[in-house]
C-alpha positions as CSV (number, residue, x, y, z in Angstrom):
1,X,-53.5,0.3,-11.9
2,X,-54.1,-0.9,-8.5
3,X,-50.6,-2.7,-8.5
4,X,-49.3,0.5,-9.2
5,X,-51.1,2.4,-6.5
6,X,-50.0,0.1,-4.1
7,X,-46.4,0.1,-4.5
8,X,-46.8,4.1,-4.6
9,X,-48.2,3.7,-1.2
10,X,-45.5,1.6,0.2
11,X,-42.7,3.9,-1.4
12,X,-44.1,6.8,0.2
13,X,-44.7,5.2,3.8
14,X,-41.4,4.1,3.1
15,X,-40.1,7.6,2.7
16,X,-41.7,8.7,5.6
17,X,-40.9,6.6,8.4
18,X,-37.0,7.3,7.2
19,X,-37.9,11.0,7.8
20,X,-39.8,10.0,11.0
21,X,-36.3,8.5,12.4
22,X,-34.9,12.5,11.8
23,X,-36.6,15.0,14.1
24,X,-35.0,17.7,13.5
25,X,-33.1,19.4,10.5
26,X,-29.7,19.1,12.3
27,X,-30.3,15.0,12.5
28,X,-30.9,14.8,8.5
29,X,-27.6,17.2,8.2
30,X,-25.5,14.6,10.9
31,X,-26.6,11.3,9.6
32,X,-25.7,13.5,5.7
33,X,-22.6,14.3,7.3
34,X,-21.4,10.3,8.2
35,X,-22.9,9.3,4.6
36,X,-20.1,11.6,2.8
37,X,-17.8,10.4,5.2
38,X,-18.5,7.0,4.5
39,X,-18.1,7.7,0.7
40,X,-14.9,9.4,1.3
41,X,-13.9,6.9,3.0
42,X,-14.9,4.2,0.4
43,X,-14.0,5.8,-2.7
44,X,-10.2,6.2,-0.7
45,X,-9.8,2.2,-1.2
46,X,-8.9,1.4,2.8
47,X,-11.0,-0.9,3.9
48,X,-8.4,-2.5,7.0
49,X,-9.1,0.6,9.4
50,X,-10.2,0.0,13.2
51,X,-13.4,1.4,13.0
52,X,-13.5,2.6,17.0
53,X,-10.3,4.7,16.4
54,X,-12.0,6.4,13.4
55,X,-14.9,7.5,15.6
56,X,-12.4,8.6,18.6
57,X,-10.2,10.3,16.0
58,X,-13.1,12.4,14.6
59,X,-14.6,13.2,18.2
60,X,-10.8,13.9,19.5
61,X,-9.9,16.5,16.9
62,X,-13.3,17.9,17.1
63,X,-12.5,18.8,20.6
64,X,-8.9,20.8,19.2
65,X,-6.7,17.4,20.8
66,X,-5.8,14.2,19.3
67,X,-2.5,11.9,18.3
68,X,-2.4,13.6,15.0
69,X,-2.6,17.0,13.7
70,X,-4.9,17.4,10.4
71,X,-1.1,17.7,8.0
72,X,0.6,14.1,9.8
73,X,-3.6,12.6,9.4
74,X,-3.2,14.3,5.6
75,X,0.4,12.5,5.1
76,X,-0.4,9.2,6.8
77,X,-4.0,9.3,4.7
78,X,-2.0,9.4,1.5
79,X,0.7,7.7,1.7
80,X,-1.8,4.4,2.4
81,X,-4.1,5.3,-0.4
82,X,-0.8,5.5,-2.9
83,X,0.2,2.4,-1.5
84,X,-3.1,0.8,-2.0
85,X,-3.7,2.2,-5.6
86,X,-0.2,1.1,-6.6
87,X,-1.2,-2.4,-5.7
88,X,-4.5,-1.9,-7.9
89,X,-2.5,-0.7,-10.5
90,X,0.5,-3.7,-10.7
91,X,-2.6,-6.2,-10.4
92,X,-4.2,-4.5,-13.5
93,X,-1.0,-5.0,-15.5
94,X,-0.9,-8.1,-14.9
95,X,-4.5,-8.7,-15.7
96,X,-4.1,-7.0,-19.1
97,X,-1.3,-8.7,-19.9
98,X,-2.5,-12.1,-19.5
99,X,-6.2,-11.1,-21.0
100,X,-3.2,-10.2,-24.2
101,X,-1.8,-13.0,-24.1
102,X,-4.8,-15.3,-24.3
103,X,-6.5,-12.8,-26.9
104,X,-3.7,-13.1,-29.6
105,X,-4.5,-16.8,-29.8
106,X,-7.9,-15.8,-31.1
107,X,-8.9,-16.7,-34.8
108,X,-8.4,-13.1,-36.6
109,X,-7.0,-10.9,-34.3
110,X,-3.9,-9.2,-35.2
111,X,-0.7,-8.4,-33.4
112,X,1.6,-5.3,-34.0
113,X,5.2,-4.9,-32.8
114,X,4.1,-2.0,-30.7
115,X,1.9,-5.0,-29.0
116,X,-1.3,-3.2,-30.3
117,X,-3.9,-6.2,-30.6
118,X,-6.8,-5.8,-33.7
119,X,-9.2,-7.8,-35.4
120,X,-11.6,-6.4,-38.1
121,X,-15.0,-7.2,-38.3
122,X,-16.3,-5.3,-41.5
123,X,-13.2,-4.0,-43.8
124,X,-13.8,-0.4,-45.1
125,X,-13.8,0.5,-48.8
126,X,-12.9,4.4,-48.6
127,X,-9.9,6.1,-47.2
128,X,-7.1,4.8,-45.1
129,X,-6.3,7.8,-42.5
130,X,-2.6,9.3,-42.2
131,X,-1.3,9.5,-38.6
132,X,-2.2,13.5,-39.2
133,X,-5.5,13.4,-40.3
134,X,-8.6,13.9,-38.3
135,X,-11.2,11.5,-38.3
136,X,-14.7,10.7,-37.3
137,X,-15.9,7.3,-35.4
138,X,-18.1,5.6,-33.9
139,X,-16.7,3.6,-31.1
140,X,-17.5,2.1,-27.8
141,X,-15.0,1.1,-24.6
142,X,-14.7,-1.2,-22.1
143,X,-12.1,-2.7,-19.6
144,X,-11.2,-6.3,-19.9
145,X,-14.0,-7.1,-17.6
146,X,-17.0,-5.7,-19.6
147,X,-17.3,-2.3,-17.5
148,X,-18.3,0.3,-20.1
149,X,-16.1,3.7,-19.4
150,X,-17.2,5.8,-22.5
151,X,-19.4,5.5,-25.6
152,X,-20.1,7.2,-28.2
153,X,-22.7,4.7,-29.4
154,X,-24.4,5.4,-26.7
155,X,-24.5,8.4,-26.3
156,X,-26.0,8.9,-29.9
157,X,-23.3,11.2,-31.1
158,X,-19.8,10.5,-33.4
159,X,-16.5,11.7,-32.3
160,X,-14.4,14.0,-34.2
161,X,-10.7,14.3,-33.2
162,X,-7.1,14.4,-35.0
163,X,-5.3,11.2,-34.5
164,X,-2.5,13.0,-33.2
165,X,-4.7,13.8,-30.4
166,X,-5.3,10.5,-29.0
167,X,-3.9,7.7,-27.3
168,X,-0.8,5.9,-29.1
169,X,-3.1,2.9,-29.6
170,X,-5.6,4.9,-31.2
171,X,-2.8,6.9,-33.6
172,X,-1.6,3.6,-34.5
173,X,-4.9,1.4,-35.1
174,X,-7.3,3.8,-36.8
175,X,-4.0,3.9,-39.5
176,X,-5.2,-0.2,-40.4
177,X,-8.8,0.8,-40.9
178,X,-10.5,2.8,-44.4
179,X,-13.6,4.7,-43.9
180,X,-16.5,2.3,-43.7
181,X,-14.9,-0.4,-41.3
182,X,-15.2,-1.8,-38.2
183,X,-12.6,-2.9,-36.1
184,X,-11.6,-4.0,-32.3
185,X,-8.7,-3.1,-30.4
186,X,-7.3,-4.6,-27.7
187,X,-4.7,-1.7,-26.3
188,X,-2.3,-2.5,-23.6
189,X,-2.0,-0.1,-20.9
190,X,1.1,1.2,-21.9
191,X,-0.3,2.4,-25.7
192,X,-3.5,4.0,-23.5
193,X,-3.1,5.9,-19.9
194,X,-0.2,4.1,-18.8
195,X,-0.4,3.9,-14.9
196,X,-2.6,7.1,-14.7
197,X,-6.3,6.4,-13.6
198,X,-8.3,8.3,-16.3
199,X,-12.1,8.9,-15.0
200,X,-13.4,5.6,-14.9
201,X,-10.3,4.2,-16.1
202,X,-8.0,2.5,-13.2
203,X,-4.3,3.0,-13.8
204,X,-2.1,0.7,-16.1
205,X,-5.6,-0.8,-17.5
206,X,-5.9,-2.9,-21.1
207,X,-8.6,-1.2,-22.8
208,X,-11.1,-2.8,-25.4
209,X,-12.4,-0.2,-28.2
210,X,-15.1,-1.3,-31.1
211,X,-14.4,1.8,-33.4
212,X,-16.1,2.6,-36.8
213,X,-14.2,4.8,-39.0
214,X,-16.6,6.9,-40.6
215,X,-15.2,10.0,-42.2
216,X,-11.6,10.4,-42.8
217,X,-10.9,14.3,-43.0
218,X,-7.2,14.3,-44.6
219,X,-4.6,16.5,-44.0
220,X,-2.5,17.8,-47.0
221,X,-4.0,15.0,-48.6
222,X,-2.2,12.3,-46.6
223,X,-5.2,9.6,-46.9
224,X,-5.1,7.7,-50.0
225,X,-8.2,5.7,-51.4
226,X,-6.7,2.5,-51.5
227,X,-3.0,1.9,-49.9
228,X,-2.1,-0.9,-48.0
229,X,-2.7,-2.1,-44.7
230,X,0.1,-0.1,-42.6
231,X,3.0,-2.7,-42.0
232,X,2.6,-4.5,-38.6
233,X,5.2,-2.3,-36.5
234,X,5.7,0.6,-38.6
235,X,6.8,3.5,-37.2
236,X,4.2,5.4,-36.0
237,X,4.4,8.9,-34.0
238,X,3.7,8.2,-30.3
C-alpha cells in the first residue's frame, strides 16, 4: 500500500510540474498545436526535411508571405508522401514474396495455383462451404512480422459474412475448410488489398489469417457434408 502511495505521489508531482512549465491556457493550446503537427508530420512518412525551413515556413505563411502558396505546399506535400509510400509499398512486395517463398517449404502447408498458401491444423468434419455461401469464423490476422491488424478472437465476437464478400484469398481458402476446422493462410498481397493500405494494413502486404470455420450457412444448398477438398487451382470467383 505504501508502494502504491508513493508512485501516486510521484505521478501526480509529475503531472504538475508539466502543468507548471504552461502558465497560461494559450501555452497548453501552442505546445498542443506543435504536438499535432508533429504527428502530422510523422504519420506523413518524411522524415529528410530541414527542420529550420519547417519553422520559417510556418512563421512566413503565418505572416500572408512565403516561397509557396498553401496549393504548390499541398502539391509538393503529396507528391513526396506518394513517392515515399510507393517505396513502402514495392519493399512490402518484396517482403511478402520472399516470406512465400520460404513458407511453402514448410512441412504441411499447401500451395494453390492462384499462389494462395494453407496449412490445416485441425480438419473439420461438417460442411465444406460453396464460394456463395455465408459463413461464420473465428479468425485472427497478422502481417508477416507479427503485428496484429484485426481479431475476432480478441475481440470476443465471430464474424458472419458471405464469401463473396471478402478478399479473393478468403473466397478461395475458406472453400478447403468444413465446419469444425482450423486452418492458416498465408495470402499474398495481390489475393488481399493489393497495393491499397487498408487501416492498419500497408499496401501490397502478405497477410497471415488463423480462421475457424464455425457455421457454414449454405446458399441453395451449395455446401455438401462431405465433398472433396476443392482442387488446388480451381476456378474460383475473384
Amino acid at each position: 500500500m505504501k508502494k502504491l502511495i508513493i508512485i501516486t505521489a510521484v505521478a501526480a508531482s509529475s503531472i504538475s510540474l508539466q502543468a507548471q512549465s504552461f502558465k497560461t491556457r494559450q501555452d497548453s493550446v501552442s505546445y498542443a498545436l506543435g504536438v499535432t503537427m508533429a504527428e502530422t508530420l510523422k504519420k506523413s512518412g518524411i522524415s529528410n526535411y530541414n527542420e529550420d525551413l519547417v519553422k520559417k515556413a510556418i512563421s512566413e505563411h503565418l505572416a500572408g508571405k512565403g516561397a509557396f502558396d498553401a496549393t504548390t505546399a499541398d502539391k509538393i506535400y503529396k507528391e513526396e508522401s506518394k513517392k515515399i509510400a510507393d517505396q513502402k509499398a514495392m519493399a512490402n512486395k518484396k517482403a511478402g514474396e520472399d516470406f512465400l517463398a520460404a513458407n511453402k517449404k514448410n512441412k504441411g502447408v499447401e500451395v494453390t495455383a492462384s499462389g494462395l498458401q494453407y496449412k490445416h491444423t485441425q480438419v473439420g468434419t461438417g460442411l465444406q462451404p460453396d464460394g456463395n455461401d455465408k459463413v461464420t469464423v473465428h479468425y485472427h490476422g497478422t502481417l508477416i512480422d507479427g503485428t496484429i491488424f484485426d481479431s475476432s478472437v480478441q475481440r470476443g465476437t465471430p464474424a458472419t459474412f458471405g464469401l463473396n464478400q471478402v478478399i479473393p484469398g478468403w473466397t478461395e481458402g475458406l472453400q478447403y475448410m468444413k465446419e469444425g476446422g482450423k486452418t492458416t493462410f498465408y495470402i499474398p498481397s495481390e489475393l488481399a488489398y493489393g497495393s491499397r493500405s487498408q487501416n492498419k494494413i500497408p499496401g501490397n502486404s502478405a497477410l497471415i489469417f488463423e480462421v475457424e470455420l464455425i457455421k457454414v450457412e449454405p446458399v441453395e444448398g451449395t455446401a455438401t457434408a462431405k465433398p472433396a477438398a476443392p482442387a488446388p487451382g480451381s476456378p474460383i470467383k475473384k
